[in-house]
C-alpha angles and dihedrals in degrees: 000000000000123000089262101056080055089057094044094050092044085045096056100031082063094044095241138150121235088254101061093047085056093057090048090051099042092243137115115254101255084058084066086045102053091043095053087046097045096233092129134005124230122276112247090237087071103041094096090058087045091051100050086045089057101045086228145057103255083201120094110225112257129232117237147038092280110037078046089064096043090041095049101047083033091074094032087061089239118146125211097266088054096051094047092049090047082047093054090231134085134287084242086060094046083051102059084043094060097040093046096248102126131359128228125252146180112009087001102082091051094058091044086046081058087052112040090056092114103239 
């Protein structure tokens, strides 16, 4: 099930128009529609909002240190130079975090346990 089948279902479970979702949601109307129809998929910048229109994170919770990075500022709409700013390191570090490339250590582990609370 996308992201999109969760806010159809939510959508007509409340009775409510597109529109009104968008609004909900801060997007334009064609933005509902793509993502019902599973044309796009929602930008990481609007999934809390999804989220708190949905009453539930859509997105299963991942295994494993990396997923565990992209998952969590995934649902706080945080891209990847936010959360390495947050983080106090660069993007490239996030990066082979994320990838699995390298794992954080020292004063690093303090800042991602700061992330990886689920909000």
């Amino acid at each position: 099930m996308t992201i999109g089948d969760h806010i159809r279902k939510r959508r007509l479970d409340l009775g409510l128009f597109q529109r009104q979702v968008a609004a909900q949601i801060g997007v334009d109307n064609a933005s509902i529609l793509n993502w019902e129809k599973s044309c796009m998929k929602p930008e990481i910048r609007h999934l809390p909002a999804i989220i708190s229109f949905l009453g539930y994170n859509p997105l299963p919770k991942p295994k494993g240190f990396s997923a565990q990075l992209v998952w969590t500022r995934s649902i706080r709409g945080m891209d990847r130079v936010s959360s390495a700013r947050f983080l106090g390191v660069d993007p490239s570090t996030l990066a082979r975090w994320e990838t699995g490339r390298r794992k954080p250590f020292g004063r690093h582990l303090d800042a991602i346990k700061m992330l990886l609370k689920t909000p």
